[in-house]
C-alpha positions in Angstrom: 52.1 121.4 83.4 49.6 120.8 80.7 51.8 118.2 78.7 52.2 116.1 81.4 56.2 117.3 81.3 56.8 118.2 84.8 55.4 114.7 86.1 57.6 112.8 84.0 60.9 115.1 85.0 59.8 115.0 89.0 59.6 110.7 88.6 62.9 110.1 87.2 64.1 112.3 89.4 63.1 110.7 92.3 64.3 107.2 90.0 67.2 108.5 90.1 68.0 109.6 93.2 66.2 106.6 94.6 68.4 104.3 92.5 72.2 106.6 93.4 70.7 106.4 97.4 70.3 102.4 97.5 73.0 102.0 94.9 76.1 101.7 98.0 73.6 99.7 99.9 73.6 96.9 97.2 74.7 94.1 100.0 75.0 91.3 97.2 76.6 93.2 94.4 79.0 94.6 97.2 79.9 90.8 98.7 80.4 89.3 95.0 82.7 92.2 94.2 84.8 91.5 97.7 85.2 87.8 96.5 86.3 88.7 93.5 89.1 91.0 94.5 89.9 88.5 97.6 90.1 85.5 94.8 92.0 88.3 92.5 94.4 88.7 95.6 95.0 85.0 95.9 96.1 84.0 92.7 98.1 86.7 92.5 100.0 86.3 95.2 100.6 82.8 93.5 101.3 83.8 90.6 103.9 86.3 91.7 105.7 83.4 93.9 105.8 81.3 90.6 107.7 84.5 89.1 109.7 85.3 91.7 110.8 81.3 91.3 111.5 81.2 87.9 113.6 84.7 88.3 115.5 84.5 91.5 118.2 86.6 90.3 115.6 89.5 88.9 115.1 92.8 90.9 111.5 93.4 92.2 110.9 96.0 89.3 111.6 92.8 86.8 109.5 90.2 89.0 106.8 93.3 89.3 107.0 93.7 85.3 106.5 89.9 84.8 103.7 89.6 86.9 101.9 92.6 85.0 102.3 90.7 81.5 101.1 87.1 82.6 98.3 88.9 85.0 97.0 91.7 82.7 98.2 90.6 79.2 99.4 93.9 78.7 102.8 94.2 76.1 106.4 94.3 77.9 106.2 97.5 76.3 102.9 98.7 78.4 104.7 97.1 81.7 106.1 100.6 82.5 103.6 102.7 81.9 101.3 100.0 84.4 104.4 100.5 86.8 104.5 104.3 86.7 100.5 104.4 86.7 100.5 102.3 90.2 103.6 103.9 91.7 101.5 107.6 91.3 98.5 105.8 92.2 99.3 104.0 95.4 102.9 104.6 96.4 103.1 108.3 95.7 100.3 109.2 98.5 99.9 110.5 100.7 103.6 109.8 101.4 106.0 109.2 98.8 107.8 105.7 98.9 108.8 102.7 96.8 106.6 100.9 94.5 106.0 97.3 96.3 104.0 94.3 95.4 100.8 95.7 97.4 100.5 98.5 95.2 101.0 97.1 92.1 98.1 94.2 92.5 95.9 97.5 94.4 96.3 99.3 90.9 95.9 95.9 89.0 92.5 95.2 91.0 91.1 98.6 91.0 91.2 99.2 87.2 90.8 95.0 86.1 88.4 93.6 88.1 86.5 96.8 89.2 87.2 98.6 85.9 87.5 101.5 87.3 89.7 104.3 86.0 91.8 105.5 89.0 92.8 108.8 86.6 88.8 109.6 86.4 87.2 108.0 89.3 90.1 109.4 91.8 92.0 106.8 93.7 89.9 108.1 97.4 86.5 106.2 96.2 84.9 103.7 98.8 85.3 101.0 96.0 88.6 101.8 96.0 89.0 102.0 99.8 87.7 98.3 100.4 90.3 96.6 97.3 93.0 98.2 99.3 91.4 96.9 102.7 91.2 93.2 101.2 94.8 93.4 99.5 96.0 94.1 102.7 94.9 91.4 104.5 95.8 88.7 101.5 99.4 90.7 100.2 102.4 90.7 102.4 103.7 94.4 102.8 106.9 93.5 102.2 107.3 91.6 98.6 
């Protein structure tokens, strides 16, 4: 092309499939991302055992809700809509169950820490796919 058009469109093209190919190969980004969920997981799971201290006498639903608001900051009256959005996230598929722990700081990691919105993104995304690989070595299944 005389204006030097089609050059310019065929090289940022190639950018960016260049960049979208090597982007899931990005070893360091990938490594800092896994210690942060891990370290995420971890003081999580002590935060939850200080709430599940303090409220002995709460259901999990209320120890759940407690953790959202000291982890996420969110208002009590956000806690159920993080509850509901976690529950259809993680607990609801494939095969529909109870909302535990596990889900809730799966849901918590994926759309804090990664900032990814599970309703856009889809829950089935490799990022997603290693948080729920790392919460489940760190979360107990059954809290």
């Amino acid at each position: 092309m005389p204006n030097g058009e089609g050059e310019l469109g065929a090289g940022a093209a190639k950018s960016s499939w260049l960049e979208d190919t090597l982007r899931p190969l990005n070893f360091v980004a990938t490594m800092r991302e896994r210690r942060q969920i891990r370290r995420f997981c971890d003081e999580s799971l002590m935060l939850y055992r200080q709430v599940e201290a303090q409220m002995p006498q709460a259901s999990q639903t209320e120890r759940y809700g407690r953790f959202i608001e000291l982890r996420s900051g969110v208002a009590p009256g956000s806690v159920p809509t993080v509850l509901r959005r976690a529950a259809e996230s993680f607990a609801d598929w494939p095969n529909e169950r109870p909302l535990n722990f596990r889900d809730v700081v799966q849901y918590l990691a994926v759309t804090d820490c990664l900032k990814i919105d599970i309703a856009v993104a889809g829950v089935r995304s490799r990022m997603v796919d290693f948080v729920i690989d790392i919460v489940g070595h760190v979360i107990p299944r059954d809290l």
